[in-house]
C-alpha beads as a LAMMPS data file, in Angstrom:
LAMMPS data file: protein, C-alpha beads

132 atoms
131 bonds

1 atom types
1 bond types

-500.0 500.0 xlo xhi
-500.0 500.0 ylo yhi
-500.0 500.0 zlo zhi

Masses

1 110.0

Atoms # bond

1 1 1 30.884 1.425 -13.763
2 1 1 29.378 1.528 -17.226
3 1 1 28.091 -1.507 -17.384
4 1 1 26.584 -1.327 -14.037
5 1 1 24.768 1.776 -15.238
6 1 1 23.070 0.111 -18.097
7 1 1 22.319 -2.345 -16.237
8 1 1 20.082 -0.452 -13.965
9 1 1 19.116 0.845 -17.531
10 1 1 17.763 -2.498 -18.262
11 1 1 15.741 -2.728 -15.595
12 1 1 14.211 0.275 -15.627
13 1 1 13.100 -0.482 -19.115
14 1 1 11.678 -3.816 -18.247
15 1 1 9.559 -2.135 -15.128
16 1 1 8.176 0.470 -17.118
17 1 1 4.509 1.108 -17.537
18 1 1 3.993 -0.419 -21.038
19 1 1 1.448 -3.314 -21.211
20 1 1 2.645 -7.113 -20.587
21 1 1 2.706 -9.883 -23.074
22 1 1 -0.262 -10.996 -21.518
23 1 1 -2.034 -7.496 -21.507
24 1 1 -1.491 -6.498 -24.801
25 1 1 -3.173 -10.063 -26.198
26 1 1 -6.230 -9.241 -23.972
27 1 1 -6.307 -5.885 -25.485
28 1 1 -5.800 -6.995 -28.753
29 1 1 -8.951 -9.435 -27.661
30 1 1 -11.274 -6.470 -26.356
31 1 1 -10.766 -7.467 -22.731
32 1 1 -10.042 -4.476 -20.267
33 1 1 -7.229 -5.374 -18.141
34 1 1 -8.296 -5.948 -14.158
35 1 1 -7.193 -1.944 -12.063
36 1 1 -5.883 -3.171 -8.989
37 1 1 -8.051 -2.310 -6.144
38 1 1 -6.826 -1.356 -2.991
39 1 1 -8.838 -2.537 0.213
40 1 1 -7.884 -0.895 3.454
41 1 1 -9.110 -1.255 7.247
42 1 1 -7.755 1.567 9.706
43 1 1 -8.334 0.253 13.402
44 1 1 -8.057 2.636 15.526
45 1 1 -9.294 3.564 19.065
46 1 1 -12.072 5.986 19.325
47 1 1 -11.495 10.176 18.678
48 1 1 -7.419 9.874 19.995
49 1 1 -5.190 12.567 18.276
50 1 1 -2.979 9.460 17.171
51 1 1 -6.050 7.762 15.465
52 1 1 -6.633 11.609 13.945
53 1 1 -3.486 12.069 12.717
54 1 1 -3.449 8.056 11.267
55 1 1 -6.482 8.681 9.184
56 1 1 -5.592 11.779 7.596
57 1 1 -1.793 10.482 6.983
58 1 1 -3.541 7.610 5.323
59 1 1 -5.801 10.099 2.982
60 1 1 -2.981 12.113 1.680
61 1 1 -0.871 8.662 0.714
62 1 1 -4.127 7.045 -1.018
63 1 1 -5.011 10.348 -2.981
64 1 1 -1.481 10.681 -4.209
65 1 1 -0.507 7.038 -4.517
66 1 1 -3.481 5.061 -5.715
67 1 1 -5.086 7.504 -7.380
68 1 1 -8.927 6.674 -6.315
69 1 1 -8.371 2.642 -6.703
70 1 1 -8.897 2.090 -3.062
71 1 1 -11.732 1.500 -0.048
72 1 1 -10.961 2.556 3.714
73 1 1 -12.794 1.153 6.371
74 1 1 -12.298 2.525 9.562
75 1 1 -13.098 0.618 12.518
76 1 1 -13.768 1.795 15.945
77 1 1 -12.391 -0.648 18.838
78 1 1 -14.204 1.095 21.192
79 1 1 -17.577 0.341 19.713
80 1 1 -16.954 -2.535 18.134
81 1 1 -13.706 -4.753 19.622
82 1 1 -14.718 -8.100 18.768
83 1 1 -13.710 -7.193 15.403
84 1 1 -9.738 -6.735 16.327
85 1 1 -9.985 -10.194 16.436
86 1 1 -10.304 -11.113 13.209
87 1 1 -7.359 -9.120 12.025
88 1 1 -5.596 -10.461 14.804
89 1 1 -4.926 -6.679 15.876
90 1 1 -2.919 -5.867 19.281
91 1 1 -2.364 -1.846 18.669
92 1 1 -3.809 1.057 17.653
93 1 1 -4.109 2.694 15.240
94 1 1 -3.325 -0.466 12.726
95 1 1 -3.848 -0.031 8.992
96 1 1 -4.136 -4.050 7.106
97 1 1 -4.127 -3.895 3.413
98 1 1 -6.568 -6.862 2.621
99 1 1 -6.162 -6.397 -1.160
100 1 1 -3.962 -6.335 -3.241
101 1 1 -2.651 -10.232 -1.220
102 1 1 -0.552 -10.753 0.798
103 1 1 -1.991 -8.919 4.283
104 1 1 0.024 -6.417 5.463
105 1 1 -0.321 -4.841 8.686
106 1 1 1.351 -1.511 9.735
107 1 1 1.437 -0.068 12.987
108 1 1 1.429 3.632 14.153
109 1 1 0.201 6.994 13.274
110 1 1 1.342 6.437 9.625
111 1 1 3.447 9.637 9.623
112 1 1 6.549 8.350 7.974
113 1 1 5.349 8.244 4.579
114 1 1 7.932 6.081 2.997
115 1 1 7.661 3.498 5.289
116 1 1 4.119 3.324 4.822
117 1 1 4.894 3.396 1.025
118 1 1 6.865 0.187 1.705
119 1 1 4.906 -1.497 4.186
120 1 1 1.793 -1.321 1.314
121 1 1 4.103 -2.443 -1.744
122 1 1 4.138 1.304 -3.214
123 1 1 7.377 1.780 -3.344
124 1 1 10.672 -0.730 -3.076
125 1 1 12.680 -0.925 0.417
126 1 1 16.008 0.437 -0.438
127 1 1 18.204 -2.175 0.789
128 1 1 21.134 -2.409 3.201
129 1 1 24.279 -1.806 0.684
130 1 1 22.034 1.127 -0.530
131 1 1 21.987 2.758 2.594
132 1 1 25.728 3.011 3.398

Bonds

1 1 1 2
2 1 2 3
3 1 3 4
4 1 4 5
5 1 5 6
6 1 6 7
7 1 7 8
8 1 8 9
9 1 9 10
10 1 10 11
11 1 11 12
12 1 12 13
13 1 13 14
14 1 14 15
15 1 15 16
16 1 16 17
17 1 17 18
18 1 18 19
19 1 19 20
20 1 20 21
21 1 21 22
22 1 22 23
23 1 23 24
24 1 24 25
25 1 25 26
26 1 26 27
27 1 27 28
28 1 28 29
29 1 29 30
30 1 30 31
31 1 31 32
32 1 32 33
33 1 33 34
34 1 34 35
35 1 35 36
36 1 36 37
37 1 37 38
38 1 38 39
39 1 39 40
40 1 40 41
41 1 41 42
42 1 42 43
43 1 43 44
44 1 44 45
45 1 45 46
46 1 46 47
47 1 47 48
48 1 48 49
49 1 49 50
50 1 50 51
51 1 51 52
52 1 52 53
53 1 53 54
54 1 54 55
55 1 55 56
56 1 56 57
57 1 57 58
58 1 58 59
59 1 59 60
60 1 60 61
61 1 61 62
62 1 62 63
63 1 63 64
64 1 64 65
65 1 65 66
66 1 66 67
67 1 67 68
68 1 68 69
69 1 69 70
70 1 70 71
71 1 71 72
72 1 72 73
73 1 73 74
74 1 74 75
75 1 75 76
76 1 76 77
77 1 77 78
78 1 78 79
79 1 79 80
80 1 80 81
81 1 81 82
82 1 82 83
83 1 83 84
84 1 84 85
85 1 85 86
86 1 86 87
87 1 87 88
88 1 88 89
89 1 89 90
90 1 90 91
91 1 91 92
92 1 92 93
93 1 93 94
94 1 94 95
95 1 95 96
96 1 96 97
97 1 97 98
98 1 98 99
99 1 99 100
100 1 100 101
101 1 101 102
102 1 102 103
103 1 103 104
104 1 104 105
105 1 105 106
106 1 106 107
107 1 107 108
108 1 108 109
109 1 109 110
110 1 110 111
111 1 111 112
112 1 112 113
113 1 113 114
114 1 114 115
115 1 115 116
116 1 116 117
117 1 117 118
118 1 118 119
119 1 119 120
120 1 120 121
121 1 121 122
122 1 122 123
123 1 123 124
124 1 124 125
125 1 125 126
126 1 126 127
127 1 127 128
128 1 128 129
129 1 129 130
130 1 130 131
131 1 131 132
């Protein structure tokens, strides 16, 4: 049990929010490291309750999660669906993360937070084992 315990220890330590190798050099060099922007399209389907309730869900995560790093872009099928093509999008509301890569796509009203939290790379899935 111990050693399981430090090793979770370990790993905490090596995820924490201290600079990289990397980082630290181009700090020592005067370059600013790159803040990860976050690029977001919410597609939804005109003034529905469920695209509503999507967009303000989607606030709240952004403004505590990413702290300002981030761009929404809503897009209105009903005005413009030519564009759900693009995204390849078959249901509303859909949220894509464009940036950071890879594209992720999550459908619904975004109400469970955690999944949303997962589905964007926020936050780890807990895994199978974890969960009995």
């Amino acid at each position: 049990m111990k050693k399981a315990a430090s090793a979770s220890r370990k790993r905490q330590r090596t995820t924490s929010a201290y600079p990289r190798k990397g980082e630290r050099l181009l700090q020592k060099r005067g370059v600013k490291p790159k803040v990860m922007e976050w690029e977001l399209r919410l597609y939804v389907a005109g003034n529905t309750p469920n695209s509503i309730t999507a967009f303000s869900n989607l606030q709240e995560i952004c403004e505590e999660h990413m702290g300002g790093r981030y761009h929404i872009e809503i897009i209105d099928l009903f005005e413009n669906p030519q564009l759900a093509r693009g995204d390849q999008i078959i249901a509303v509301p859909t949220l894509v993360r464009r940036l950071p890569t890879p594209i992720k796509k999550i459908i619904g009203d975004l109400s469970n937070t955690e999944r949303v939290l997962v589905g964007l790379d926020l936050k780890p899935a807990r895994s199978f084992a974890a969960t009995r």
